[in-house]
C-alpha positions as CSV (number, residue, x, y, z in Angstrom):
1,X,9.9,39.6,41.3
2,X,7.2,42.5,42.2
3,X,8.3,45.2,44.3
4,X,6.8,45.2,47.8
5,X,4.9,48.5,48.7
6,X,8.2,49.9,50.4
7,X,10.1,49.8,47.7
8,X,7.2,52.0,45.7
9,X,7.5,54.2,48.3
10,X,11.1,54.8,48.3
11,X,11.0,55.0,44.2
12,X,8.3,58.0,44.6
13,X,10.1,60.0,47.1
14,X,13.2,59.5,45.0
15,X,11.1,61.2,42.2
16,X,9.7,64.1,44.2
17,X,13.3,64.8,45.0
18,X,14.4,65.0,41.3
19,X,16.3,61.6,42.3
20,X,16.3,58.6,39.3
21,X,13.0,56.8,39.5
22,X,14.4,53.5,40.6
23,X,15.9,52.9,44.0
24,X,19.2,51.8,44.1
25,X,20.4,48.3,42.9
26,X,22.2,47.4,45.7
27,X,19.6,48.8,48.2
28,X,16.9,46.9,46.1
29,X,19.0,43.5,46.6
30,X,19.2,43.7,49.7
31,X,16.0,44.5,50.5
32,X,14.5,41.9,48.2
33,X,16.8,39.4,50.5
34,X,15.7,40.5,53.9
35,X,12.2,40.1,52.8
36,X,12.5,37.3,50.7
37,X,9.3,35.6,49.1
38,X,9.5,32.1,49.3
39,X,7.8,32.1,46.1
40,X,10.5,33.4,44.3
41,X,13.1,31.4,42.8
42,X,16.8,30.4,43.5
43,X,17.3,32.6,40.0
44,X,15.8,35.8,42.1
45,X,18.1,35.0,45.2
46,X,20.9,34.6,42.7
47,X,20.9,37.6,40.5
48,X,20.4,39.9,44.4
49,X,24.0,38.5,44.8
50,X,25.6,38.9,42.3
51,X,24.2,43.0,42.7
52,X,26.1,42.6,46.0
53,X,29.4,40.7,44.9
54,X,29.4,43.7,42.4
55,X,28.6,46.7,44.2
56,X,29.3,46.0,47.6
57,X,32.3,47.1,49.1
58,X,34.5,45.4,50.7
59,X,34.8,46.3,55.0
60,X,31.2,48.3,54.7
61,X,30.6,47.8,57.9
62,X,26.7,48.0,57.6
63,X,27.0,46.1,54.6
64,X,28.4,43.4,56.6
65,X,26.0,43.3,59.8
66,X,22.7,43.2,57.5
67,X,24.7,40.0,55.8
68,X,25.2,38.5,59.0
69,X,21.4,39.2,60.5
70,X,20.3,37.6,57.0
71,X,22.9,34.3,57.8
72,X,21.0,34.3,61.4
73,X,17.3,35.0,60.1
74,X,15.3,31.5,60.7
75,X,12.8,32.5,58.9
76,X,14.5,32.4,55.3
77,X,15.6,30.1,53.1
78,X,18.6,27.9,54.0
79,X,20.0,29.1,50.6
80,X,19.2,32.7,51.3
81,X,21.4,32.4,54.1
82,X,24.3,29.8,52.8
83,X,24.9,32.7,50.3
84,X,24.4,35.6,52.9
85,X,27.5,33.4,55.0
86,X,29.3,33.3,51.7
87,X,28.8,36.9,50.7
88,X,29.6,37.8,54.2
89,X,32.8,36.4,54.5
90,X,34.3,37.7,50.7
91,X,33.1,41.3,52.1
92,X,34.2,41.9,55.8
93,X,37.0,43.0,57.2
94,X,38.4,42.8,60.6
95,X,35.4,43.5,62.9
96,X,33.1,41.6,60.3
97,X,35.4,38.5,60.1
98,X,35.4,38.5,64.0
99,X,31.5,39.0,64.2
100,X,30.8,35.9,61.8
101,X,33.5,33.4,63.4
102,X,31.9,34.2,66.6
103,X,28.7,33.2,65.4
104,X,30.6,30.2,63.9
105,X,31.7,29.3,67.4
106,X,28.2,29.8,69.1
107,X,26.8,27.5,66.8
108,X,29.6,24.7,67.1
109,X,29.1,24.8,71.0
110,X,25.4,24.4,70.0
111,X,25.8,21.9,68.2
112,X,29.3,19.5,69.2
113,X,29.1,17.2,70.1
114,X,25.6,16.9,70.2
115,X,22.7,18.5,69.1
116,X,20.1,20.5,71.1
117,X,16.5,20.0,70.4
118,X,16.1,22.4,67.9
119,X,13.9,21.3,65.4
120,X,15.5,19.4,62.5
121,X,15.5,21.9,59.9
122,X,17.5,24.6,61.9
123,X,19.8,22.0,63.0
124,X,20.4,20.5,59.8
125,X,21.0,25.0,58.9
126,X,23.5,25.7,61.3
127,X,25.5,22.2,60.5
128,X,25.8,22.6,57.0
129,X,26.5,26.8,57.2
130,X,29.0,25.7,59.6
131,X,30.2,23.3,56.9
132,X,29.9,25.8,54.2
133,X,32.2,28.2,55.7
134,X,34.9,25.5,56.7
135,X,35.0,24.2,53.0
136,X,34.7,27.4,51.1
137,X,35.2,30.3,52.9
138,X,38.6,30.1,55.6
139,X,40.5,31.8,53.0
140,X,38.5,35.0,53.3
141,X,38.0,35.1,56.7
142,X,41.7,33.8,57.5
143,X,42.6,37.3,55.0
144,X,40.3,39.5,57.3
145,X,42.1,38.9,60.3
146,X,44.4,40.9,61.7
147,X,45.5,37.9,64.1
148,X,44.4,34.4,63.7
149,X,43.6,33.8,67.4
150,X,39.8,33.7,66.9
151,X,39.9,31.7,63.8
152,X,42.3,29.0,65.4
153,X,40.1,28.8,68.4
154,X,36.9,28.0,66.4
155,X,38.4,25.6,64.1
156,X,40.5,23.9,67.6
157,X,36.7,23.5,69.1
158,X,35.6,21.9,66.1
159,X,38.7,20.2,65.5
160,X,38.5,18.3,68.6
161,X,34.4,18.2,69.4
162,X,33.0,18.2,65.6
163,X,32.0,15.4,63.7
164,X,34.1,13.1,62.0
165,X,32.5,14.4,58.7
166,X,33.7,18.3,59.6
167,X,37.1,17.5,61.5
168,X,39.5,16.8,58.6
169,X,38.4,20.3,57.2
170,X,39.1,21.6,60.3
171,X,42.1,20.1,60.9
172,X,42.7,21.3,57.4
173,X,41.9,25.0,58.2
174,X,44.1,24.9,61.2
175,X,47.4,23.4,59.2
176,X,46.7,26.2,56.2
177,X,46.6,29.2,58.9
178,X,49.3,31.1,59.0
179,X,48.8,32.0,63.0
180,X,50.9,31.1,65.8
181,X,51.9,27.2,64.9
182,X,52.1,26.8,69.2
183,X,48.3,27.1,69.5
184,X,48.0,25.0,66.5
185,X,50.0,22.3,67.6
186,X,48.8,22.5,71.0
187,X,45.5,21.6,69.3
188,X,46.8,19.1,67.1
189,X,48.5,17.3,70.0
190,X,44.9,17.1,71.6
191,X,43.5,15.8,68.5
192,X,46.2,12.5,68.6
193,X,46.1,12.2,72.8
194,X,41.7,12.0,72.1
195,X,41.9,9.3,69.2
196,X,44.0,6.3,70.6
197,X,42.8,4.0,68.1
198,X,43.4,5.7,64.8
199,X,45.4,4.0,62.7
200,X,46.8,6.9,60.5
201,X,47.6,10.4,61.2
202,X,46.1,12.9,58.7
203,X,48.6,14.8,56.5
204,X,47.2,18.2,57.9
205,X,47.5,17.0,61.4
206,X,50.9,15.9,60.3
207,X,52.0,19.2,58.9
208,X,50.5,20.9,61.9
209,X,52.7,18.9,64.1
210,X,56.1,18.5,63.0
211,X,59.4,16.7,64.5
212,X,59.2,19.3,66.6
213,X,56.1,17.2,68.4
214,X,58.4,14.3,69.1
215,X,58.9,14.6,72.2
216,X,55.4,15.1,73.1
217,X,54.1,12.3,70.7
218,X,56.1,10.2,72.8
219,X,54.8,11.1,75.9
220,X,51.4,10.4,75.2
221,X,52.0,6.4,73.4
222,X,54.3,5.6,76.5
223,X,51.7,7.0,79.4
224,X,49.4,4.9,77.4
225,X,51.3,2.1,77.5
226,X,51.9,2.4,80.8
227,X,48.0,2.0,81.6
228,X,48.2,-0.9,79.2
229,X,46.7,0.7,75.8
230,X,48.8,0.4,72.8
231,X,48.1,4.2,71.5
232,X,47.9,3.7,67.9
233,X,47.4,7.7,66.5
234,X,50.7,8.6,68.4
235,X,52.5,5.2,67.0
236,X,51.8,6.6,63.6
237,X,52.4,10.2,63.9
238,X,56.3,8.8,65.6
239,X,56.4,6.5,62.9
240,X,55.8,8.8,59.8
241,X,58.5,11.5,61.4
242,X,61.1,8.3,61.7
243,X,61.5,8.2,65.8
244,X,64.2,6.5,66.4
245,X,64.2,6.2,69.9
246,X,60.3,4.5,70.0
247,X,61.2,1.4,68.2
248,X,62.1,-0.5,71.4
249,X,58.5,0.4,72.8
250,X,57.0,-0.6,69.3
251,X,59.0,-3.9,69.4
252,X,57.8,-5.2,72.7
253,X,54.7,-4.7,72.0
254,X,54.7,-6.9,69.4
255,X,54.0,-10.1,71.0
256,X,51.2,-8.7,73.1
257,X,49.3,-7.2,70.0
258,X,50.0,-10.7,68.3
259,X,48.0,-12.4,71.1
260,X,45.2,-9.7,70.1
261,X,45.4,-10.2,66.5
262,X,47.6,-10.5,63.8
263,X,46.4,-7.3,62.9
264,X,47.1,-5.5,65.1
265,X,50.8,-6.8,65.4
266,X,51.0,-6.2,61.5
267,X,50.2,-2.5,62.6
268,X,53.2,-2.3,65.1
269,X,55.5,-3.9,62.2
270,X,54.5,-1.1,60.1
271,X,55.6,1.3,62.3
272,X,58.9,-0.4,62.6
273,X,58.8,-0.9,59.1
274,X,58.3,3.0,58.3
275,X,61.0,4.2,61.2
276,X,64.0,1.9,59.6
277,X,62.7,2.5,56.3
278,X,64.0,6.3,56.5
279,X,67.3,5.9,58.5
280,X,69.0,6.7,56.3
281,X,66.8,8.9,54.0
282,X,67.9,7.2,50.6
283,X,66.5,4.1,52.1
284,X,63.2,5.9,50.9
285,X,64.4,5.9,47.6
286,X,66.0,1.8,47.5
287,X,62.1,0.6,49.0
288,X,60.5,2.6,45.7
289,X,63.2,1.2,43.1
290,X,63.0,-2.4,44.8
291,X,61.3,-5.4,42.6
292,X,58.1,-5.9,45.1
293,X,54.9,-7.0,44.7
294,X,52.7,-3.1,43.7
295,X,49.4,-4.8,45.0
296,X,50.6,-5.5,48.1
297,X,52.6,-3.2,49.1
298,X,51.4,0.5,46.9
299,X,50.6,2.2,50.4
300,X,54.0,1.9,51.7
301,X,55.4,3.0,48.2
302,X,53.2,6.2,47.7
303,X,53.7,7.5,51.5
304,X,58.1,6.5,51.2
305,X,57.9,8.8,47.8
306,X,55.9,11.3,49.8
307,X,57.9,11.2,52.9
308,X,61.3,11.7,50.5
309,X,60.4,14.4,49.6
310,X,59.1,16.2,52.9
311,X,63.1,15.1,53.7
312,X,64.3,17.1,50.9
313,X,64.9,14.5,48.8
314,X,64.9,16.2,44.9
315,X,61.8,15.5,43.4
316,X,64.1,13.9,40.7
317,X,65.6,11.3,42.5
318,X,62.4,9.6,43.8
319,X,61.1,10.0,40.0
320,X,64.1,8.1,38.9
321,X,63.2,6.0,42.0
322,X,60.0,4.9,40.7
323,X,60.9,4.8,37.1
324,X,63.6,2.2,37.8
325,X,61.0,-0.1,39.9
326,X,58.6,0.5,36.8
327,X,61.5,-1.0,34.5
328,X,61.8,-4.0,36.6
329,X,58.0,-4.7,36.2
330,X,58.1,-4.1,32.4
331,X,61.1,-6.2,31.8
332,X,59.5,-9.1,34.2
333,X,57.4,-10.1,31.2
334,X,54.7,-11.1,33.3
335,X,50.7,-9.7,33.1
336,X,50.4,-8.9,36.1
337,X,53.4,-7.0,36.5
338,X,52.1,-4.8,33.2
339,X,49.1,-4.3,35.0
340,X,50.7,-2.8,37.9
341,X,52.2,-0.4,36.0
342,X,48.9,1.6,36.0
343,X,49.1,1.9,39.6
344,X,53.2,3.0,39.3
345,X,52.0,6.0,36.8
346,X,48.8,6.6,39.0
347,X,51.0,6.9,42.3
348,X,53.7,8.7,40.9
349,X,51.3,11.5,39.0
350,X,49.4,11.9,42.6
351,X,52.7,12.7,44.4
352,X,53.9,14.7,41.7
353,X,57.1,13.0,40.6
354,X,55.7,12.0,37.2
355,X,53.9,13.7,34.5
356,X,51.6,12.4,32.1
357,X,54.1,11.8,29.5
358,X,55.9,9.7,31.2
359,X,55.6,6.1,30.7
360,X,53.5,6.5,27.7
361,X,52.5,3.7,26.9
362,X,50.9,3.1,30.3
363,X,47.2,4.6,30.5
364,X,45.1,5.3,33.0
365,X,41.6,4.2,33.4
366,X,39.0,7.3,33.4
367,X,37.5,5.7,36.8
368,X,41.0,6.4,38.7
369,X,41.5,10.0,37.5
370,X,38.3,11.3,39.0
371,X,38.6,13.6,42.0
């Protein structure tokens, strides 16, 4: 790219003042950002960060702020400023980590849960640097931090007001912080009391919330039964942690939901299902080694591995678990059986109680081990 007139200017008073003829490279980058041509190319905007990955230091202040003001600028690229977030956020410290998740925040009450009439380009900007930074860039911010309180309260807001395709990486963000796990499961508590009628609890909300939650998870499915609504997101979140003391709610409503649909009563039974299933814990480990039928029933097998082992089951134990079931399928003889071995090995390499030697004579297709 040609220098702009400025840049001559500041390369002849460094000569008059016996300086090196070229301004500095990370001064030049910047620059070149701030005013950035939009007839340059993506390889231009490219090689200015990587000047500033290089030389910049990390907690320069003014460093920082001219990254932010580049994140906020309208008038550039949206790729310009994606970067300028990114570069922003490996760079600050404290006071530059606060100054960005601020701007976070403004934007998510901008934006959540509806849009104001911007025009479509800036909205369709601030949604996806919003997204960029809660997909690729928590961990810095999250190490910037001296306390988490701003972080937690941005990703809560988004948590709870975002959209569906943000929320799980907030909800993400919030379970991976290492802040205070009270305004983190206040949040998460939200999240379940909101959304009656999910019918599975996410794994981050799940870690977020903890047995310690059971009394509150309670709390909200019986007010709702109360008013008559079968709460289905607190139903599963009592179900996965193995509350005991629910079933008798879960069982009568079982003939109401069967009058709904036999659906939804086949949801209740799962959550009785999942509750006796794990009292006692080694129950876990009898459903996996049991002769049943894998295409049916793989869901309940995967998530009765998983939950053995967020019970402290060994790892060993449910491998040996799961290798026994796969022996009863291989000595059954029949196709079908062989060809649910695929899914055993698939399942058991996701939850990590298998390797990939293991049943070797099992394969699995290219199409299932894709990301």
């Amino acid at each position: 790219m040609i220098l702009g007139p400025t840049l001559l200017c500041i390369s002849v008073i460094a000569c008059a003042n016996g300086e090196a003829a070229e301004p500095k490279e990370l001064e030049d980058a910047l620059f070149r950002l701030e005013h950035f041509d939009r007839n340059a190319t993506s390889e231009d905007s490219a090689r200015c960060f990587e000047v500033i990955e290089a030389q910049g230091a990390i907690d320069d202040p003014k460093l920082v702020a001219r990254l932010h003001t580049m994140m906020t600028n309208e008038e550039l690229p949206y790729s310009v400023r994606v970067m300028a977030l990114r570069t922003a956020c490996e760079k600050a410290g404290d006071a530059g980590a606060r100054a960005i998740i601020e701007t976070l925040h403004a934007w998510s009450r901008e934006m959540f849960p509806k849009p104001p009439p911007l025009s479509a380009a800036e909205v369709s900007a601030k949604d996806l640097l919003i997204q960029a930074a809660l997909l690729q860039r928590l961990d810095h911010l999250q190490g910037a931090l001296s306390t988490q309180e701003p972080l937690i309260d941005w990703l809560s807001f988004v948590a709870l007001r975002g959209p569906g395709t943000l929320r799980p990486a907030a909800w993400k963000g919030l379970a991976d912080n290492p802040g205070p796990v009270e305004l983190r499961r206040k949040t998460a508590l939200q999240v379940v009391a909101e959304s009656s009628d999910w019918t599975m609890c996410f794994e981050s909300l799940l870690r977020i919330l903890g047995s310690q939650s059971i009394p509150a998870l309670r709390k909200i499915f019986r007010e709702a039964s109360a008013s008559g609504e079968f709460h289905h997101h607190a139903g599963s979140a009592l179900a996965h942690f193995g509350d005991e003391d629910i079933l008798p709610d879960l069982e009568a409503w079982l003939p109401k939901l069967a009058q709904q649909h036999r659906y939804a009563a086949g949801y209740a039974e799962g959550c009785i299902w999942k509750i006796k299933a794990q009292h006692p814990p080694s129950g876990l480990l009898d459903y996996v080694a049991a002769d049943r039928p894998n295409n049916v029933e793989s869901d309940r097998s995967r998530w009765a591995m998983q939950r053995a082992l967020e019970l402290g089951i060994p790892r060993e134990r449910v491998r040996e678990a799961l290798l026994a079931h796969a022996r009863r399928l291989e000595a059954s003889g029949r196709v079908e059986d062989r060809n649910n071995l695929i899914f055993v090995k698939f399942e058991g390499l996701q939850v990590g109680v298998l390797e990939a030697d293991d049943l070797p004579d099992i394969k699995i297709p290219e199409g299932l081990l894709k990301p």
